[in-house]
N, CA, C and O of each residue as an XYZ file, in Angstrom:
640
protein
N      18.500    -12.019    -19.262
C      18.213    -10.599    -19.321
C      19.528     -9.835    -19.387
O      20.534    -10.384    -18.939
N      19.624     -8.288    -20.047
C      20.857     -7.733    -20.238
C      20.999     -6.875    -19.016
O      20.122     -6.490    -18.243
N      22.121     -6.689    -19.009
C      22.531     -5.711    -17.517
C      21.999     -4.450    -17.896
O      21.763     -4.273    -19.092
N      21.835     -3.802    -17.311
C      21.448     -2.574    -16.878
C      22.947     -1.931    -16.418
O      23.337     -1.843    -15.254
N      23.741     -1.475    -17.713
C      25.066     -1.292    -16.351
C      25.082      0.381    -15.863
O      25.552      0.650    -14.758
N      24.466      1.638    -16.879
C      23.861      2.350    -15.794
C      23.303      2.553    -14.895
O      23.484      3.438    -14.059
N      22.149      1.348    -14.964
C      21.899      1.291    -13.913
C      22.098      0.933    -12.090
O      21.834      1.306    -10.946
N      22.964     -0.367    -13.177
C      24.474     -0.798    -11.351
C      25.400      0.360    -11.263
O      26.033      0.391    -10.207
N      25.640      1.320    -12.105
C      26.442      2.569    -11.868
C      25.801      3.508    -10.745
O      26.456      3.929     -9.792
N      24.313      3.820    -10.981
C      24.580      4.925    -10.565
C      23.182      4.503     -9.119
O      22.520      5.356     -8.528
N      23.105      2.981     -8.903
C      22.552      2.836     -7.800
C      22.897      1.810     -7.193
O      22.463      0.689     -7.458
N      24.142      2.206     -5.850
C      25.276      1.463     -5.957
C      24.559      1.707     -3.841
O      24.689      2.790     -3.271
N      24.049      0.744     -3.297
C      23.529      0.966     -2.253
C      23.966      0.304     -0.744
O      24.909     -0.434     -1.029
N      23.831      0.252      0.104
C      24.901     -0.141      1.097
C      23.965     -0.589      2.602
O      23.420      0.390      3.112
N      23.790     -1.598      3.156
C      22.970     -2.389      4.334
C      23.756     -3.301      4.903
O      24.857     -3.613      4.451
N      23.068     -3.942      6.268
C      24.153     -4.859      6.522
C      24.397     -5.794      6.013
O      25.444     -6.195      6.521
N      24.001     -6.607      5.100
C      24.124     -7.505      4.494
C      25.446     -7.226      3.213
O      26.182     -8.011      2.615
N      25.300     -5.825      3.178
C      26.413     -5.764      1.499
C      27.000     -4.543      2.088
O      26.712     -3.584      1.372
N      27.726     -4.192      3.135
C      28.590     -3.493      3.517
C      29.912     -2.632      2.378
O      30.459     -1.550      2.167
N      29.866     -3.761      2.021
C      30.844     -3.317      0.892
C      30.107     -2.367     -0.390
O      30.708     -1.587     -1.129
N      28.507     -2.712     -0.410
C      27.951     -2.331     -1.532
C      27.289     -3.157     -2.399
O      27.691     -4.226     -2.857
N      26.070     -2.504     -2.630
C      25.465     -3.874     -4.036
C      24.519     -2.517     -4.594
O      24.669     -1.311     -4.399
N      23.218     -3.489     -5.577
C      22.577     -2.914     -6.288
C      21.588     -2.281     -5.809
O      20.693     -3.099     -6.020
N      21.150     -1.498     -5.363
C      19.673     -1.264     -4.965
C      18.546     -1.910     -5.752
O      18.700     -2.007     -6.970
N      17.261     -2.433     -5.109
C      16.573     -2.868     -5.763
C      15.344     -1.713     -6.810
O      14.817     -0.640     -6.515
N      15.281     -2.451     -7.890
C      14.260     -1.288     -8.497
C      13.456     -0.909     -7.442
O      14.099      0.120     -7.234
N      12.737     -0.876     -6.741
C      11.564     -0.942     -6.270
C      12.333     -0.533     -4.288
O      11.857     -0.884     -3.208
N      13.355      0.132     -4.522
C      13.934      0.367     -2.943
C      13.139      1.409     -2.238
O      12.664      1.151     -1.132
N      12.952      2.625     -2.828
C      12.072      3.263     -2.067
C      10.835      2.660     -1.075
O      10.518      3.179     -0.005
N      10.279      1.593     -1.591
C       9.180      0.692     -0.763
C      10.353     -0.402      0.367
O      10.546     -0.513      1.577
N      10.746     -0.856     -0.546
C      11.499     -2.200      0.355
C      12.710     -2.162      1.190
O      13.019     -2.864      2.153
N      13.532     -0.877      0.426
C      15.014     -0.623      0.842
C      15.979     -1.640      1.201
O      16.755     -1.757      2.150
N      15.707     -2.375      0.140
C      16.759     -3.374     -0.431
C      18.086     -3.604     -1.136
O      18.115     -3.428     -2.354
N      18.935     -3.894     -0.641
C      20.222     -3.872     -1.165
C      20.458     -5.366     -1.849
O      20.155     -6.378     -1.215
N      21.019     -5.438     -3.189
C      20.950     -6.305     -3.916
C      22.360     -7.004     -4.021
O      22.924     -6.302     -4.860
N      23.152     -7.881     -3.686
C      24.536     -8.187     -3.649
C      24.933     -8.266     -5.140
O      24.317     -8.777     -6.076
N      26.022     -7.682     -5.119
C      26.987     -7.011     -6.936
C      27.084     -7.981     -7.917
O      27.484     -7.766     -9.061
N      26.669     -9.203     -7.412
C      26.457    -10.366     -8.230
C      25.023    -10.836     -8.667
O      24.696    -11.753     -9.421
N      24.159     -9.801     -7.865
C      23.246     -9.948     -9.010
C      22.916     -9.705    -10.078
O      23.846     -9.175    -10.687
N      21.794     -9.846    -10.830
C      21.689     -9.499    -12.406
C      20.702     -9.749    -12.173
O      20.289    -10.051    -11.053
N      19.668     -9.645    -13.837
C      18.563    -10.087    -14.047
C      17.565     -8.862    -14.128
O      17.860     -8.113    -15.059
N      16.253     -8.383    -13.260
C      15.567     -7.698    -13.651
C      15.650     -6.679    -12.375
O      14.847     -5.747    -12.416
N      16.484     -6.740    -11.297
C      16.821     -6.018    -10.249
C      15.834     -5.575     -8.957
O      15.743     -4.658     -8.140
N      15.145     -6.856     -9.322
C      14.144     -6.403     -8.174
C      14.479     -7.957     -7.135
O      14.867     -9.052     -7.543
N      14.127     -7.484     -5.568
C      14.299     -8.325     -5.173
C      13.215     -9.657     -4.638
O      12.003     -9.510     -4.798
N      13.483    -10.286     -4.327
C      12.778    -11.482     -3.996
C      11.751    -11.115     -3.491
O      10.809    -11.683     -4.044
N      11.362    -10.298     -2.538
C       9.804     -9.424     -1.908
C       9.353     -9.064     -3.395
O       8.623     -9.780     -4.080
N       9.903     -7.840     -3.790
C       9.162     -7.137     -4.656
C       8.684     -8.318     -5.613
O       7.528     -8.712     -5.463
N       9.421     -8.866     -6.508
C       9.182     -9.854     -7.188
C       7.949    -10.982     -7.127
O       7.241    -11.413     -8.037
N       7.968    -11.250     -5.891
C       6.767    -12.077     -5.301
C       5.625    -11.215     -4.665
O       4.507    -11.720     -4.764
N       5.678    -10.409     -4.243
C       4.712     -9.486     -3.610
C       4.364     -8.491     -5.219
O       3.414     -9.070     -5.745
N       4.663     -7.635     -5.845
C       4.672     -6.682     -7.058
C       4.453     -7.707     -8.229
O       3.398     -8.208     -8.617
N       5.557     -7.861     -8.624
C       6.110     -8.728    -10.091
C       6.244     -7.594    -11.372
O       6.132     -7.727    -12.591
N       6.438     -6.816    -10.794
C       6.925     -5.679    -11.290
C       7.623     -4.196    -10.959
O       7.041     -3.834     -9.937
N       8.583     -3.169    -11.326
C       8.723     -2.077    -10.916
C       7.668     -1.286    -10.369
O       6.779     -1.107    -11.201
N       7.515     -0.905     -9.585
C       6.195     -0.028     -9.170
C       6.244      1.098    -10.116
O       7.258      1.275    -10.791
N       5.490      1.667    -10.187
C       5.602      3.380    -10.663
C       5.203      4.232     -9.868
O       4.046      4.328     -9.459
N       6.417      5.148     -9.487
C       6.379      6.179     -8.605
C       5.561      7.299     -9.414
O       5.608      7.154    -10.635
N       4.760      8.479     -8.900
C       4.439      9.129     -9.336
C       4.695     10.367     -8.527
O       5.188     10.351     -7.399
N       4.243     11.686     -9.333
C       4.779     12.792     -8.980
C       3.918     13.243     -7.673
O       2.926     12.591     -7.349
N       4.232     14.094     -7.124
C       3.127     14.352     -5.478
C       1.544     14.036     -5.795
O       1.188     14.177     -6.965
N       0.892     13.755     -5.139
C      -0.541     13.150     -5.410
C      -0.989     13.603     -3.536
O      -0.404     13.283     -2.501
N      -2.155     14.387     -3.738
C      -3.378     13.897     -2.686
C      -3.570     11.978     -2.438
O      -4.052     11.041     -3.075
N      -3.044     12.134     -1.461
C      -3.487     10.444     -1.028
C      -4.230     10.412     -0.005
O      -4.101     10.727      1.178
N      -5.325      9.824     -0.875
C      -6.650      9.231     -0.603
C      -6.822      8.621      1.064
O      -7.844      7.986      1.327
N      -6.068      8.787      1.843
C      -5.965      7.552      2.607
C      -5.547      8.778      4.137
O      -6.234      9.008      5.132
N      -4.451      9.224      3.820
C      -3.842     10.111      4.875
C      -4.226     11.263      4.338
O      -4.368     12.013      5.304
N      -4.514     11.933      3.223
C      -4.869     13.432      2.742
C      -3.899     14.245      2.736
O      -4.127     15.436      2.947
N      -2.415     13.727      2.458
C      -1.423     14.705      2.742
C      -0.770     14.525      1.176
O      -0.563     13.393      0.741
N      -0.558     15.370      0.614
C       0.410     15.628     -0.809
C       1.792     15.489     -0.914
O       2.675     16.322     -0.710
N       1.868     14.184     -1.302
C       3.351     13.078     -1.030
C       3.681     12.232     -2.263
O       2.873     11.633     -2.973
N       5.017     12.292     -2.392
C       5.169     11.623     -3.655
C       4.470      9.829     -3.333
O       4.434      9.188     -2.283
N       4.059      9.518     -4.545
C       2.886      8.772     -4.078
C       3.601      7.259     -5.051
O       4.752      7.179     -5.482
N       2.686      6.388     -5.158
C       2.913      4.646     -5.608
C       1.626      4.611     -6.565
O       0.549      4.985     -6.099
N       1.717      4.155     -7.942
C       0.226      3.495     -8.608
C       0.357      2.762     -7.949
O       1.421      2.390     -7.453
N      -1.497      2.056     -7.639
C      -1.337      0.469     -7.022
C      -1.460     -0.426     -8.114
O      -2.081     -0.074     -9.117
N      -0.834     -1.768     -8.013
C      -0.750     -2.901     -8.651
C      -2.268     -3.356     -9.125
O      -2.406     -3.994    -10.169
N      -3.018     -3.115     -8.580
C      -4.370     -3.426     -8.999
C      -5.057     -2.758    -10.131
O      -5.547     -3.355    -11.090
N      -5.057     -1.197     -9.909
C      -5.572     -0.199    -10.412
C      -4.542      1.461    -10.928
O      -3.319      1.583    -10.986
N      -5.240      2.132    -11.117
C      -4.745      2.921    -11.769
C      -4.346      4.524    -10.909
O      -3.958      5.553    -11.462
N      -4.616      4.288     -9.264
C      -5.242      5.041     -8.130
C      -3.892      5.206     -7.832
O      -3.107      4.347     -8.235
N      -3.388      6.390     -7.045
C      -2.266      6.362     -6.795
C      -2.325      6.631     -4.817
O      -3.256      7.017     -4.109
N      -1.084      6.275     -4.510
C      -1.288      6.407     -2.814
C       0.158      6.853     -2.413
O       1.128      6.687     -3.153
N       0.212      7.401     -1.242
C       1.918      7.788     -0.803
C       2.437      7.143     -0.465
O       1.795      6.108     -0.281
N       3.788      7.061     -0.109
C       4.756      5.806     -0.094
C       4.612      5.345      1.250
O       4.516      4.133      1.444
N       4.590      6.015      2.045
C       3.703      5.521      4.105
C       3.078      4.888      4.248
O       3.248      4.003      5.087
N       1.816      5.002      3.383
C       0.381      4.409      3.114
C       0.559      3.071      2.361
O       0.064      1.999      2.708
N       1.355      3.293      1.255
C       1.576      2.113      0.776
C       2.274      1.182      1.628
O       1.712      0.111      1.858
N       3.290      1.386      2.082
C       4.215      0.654      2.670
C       3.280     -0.198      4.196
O       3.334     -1.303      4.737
N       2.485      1.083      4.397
C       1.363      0.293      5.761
C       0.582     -0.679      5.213
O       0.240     -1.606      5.947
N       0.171     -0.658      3.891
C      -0.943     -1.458      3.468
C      -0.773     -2.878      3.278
O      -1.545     -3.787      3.583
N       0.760     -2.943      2.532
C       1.487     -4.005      2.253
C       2.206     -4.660      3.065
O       2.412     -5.873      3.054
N       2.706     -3.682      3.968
C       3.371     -4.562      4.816
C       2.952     -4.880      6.206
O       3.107     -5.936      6.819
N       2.217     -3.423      6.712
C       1.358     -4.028      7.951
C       2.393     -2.742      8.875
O       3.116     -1.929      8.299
N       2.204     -2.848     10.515
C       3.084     -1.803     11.508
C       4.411     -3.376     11.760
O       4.324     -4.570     12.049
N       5.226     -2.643     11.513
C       6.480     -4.300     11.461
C       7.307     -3.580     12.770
O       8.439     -4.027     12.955
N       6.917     -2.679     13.545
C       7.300     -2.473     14.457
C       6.975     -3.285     15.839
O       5.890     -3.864     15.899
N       7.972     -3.359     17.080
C       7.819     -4.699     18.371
C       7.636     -3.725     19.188
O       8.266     -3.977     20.214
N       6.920     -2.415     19.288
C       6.607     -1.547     20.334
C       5.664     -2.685     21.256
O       5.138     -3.691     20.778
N       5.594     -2.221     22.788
C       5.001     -2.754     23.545
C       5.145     -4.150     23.880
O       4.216     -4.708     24.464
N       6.411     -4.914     23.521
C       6.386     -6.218     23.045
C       7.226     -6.093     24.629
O       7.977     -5.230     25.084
N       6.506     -7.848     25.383
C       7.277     -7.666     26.704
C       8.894     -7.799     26.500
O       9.477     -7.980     25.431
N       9.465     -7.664     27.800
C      11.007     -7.784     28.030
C      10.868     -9.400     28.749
O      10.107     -9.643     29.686
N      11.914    -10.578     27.988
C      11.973    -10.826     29.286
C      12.696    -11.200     30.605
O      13.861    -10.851     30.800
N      12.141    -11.755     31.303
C      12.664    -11.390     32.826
C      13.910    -11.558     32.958
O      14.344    -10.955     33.939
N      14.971    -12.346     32.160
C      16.185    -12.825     32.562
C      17.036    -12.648     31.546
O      17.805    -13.556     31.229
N      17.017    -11.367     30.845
C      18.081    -10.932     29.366
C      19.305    -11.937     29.624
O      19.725    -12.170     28.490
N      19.900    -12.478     30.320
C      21.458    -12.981     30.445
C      20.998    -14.168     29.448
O      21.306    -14.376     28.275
N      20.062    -14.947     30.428
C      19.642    -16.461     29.653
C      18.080    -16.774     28.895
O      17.216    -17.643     29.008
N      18.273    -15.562     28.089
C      17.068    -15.306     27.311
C      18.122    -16.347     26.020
O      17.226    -16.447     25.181
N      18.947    -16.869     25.583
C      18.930    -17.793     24.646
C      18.943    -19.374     24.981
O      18.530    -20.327     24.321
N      19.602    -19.300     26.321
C      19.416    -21.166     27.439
C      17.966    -21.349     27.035
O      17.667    -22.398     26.464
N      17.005    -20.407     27.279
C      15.683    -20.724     27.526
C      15.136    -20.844     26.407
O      14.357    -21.796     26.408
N      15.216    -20.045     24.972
C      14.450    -20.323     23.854
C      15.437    -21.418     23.238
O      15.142    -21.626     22.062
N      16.624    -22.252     23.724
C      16.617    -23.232     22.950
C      16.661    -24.624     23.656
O      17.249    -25.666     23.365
N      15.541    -24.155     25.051
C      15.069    -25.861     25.458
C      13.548    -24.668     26.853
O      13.320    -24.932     28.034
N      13.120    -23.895     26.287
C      12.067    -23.893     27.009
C      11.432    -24.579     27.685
O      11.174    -24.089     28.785
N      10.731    -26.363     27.332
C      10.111    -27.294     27.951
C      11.226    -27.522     29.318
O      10.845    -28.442     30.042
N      12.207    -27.013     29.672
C      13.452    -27.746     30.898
C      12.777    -27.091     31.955
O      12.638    -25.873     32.063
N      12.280    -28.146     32.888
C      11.626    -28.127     34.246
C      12.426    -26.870     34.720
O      11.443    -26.140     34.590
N      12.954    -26.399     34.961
C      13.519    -25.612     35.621
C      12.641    -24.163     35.427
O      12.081    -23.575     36.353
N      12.655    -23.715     33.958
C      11.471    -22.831     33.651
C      10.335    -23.092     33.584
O       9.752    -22.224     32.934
N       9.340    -24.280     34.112
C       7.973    -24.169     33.911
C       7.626    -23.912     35.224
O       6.432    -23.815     34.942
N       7.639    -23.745     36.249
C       6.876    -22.988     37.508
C       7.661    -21.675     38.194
O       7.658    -21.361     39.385
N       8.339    -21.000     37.067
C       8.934    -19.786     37.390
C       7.974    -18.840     36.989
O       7.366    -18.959     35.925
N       7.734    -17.580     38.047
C       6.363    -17.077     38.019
C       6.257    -15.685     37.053
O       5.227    -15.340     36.474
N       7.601    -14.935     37.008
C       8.272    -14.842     36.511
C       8.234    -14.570     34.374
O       7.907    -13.611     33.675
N       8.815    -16.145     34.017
C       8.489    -16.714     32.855
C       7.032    -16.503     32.694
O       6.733    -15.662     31.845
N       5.985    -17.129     33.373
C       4.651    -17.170     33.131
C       3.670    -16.105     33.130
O       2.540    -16.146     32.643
N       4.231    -15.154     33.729
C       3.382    -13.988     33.514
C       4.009    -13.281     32.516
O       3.256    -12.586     31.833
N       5.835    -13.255     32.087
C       5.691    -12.941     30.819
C       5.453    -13.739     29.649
O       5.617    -13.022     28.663
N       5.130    -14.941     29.319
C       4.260    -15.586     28.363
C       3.110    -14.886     28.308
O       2.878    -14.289     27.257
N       2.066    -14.795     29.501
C       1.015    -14.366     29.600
C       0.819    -12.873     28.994
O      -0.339    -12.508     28.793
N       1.972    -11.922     28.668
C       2.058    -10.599     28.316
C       2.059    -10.942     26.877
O       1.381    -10.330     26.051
N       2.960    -12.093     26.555
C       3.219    -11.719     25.226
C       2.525    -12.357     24.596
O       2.363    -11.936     23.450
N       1.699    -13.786     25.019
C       0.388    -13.777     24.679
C      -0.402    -12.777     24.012
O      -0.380    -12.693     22.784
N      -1.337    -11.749     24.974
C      -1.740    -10.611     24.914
C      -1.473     -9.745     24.077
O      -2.345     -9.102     23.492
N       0.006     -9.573     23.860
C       0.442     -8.821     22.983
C       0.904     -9.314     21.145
O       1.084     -8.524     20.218
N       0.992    -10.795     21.100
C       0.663    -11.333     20.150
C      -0.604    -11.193     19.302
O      -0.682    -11.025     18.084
N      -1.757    -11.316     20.378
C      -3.335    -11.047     20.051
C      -3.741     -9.811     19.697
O      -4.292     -9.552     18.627
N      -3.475     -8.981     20.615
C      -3.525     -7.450     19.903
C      -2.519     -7.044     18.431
O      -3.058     -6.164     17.760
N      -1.409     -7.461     17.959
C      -0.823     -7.568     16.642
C      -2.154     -8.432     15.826
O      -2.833     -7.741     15.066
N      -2.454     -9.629     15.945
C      -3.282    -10.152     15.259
C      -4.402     -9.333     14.690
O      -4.547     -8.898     13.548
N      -5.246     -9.214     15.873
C      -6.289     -8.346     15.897
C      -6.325     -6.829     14.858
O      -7.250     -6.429     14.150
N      -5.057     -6.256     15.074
C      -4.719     -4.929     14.652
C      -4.233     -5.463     13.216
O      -3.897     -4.370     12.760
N      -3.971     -6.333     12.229
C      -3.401     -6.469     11.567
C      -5.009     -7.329     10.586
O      -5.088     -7.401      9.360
N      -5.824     -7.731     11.351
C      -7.016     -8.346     10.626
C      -8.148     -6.938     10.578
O      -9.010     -7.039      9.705
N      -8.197     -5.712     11.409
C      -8.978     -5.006     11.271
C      -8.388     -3.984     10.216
O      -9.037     -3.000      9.861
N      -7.237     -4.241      9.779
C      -6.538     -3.278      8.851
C      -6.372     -4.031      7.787
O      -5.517     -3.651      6.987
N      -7.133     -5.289      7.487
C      -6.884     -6.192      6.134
C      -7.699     -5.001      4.663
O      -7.593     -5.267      3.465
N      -8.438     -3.772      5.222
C      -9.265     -3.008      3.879
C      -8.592     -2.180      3.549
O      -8.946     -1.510      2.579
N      -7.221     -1.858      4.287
C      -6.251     -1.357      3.725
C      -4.929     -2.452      2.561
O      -3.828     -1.960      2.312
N      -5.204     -3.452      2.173
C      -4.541     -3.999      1.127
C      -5.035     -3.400     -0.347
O      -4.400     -3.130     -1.366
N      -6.461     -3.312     -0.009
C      -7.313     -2.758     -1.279
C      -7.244     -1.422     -1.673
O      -7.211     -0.711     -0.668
N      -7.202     -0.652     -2.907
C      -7.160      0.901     -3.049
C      -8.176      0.971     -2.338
O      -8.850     -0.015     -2.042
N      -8.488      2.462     -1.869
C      -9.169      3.131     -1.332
C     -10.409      3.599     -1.452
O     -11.281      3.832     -0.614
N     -10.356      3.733     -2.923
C     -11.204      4.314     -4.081
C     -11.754      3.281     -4.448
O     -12.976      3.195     -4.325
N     -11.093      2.341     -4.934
C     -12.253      1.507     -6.343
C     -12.195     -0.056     -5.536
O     -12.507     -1.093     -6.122
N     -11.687     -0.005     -3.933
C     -11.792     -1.389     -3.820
C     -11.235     -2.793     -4.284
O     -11.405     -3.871     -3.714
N     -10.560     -2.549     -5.401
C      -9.784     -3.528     -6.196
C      -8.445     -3.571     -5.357
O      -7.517     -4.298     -5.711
């Protein structure tokens, strides 16, 4: 594929990964992806690519169907329906936020422990076990919240 070299000109984007700078991905407004200066090709990144397989098309403010607020909006990949970039981004990607997610009990040797958990020493600490038992709980409620929101992958409108 040929470079795009206006296009590495004038979307020249910056994350921790490319500090120095890389490409933004076509499709950054959804993903906010920074592309390292050695890429090429069709400028989208490995998500979009596998998730899309194409540039999205942004469209101009739209009523979205979903929240009812007039926001520059996303066609969906399915159909011809358009949705805002919030909505979209919830649908596809889900809440990727760790609100409510326990602490646990011993921040110093919170890495001793996730890289030999089974060591007698942590299995009758009461401690450890009631926060398993939280984050249990709180694993299940992500699940739960993430399977009752599976009719949000689909437009809104036509179900596709």
């Amino acid at each position: 594929m040929d470079r795009d070299l206006d296009y590495e000109l004038h979307s020249i984007g910056y994350d921790e990964q490319t500090p120095d700078g890389g490409i933004r991905c076509k499709n950054h407004i959804v993903c906010e992806t920074v592309l390292p200066r050695w890429f090429k090709g069709c400028y989208l990144c490995t998500n979009c690519d596998m998730l899309f397989g194409r540039i999205l098309k942004i469209t101009e403010p739209v009523e979205c169907p979903i929240c009812l607020e007039v926001k520059k909006g996303i066609t969906l990949s399915r159909c011809t329906h358009a949705i805002c970039i919030v909505c979209f981004k919830r649908c596809y990607y889900g809440d990727e936020s760790r609100a409510g997610e326990p602490v646990f009990p011993y921040p110093e040797m919170e890495d001793e422990y996730w890289d030999d958990p089974e060591n007698p020493k942590w299995l009758h600490d009461p401690l450890i076990q009631s926060y398993h038992e939280e984050l249990n709980a709180w694993e299940d409620k992500k699940i739960e919240k993430y399977e009752n929101e599976m009719h949000l992958r689909t437009c809104p409108l036509c179900r596709n």
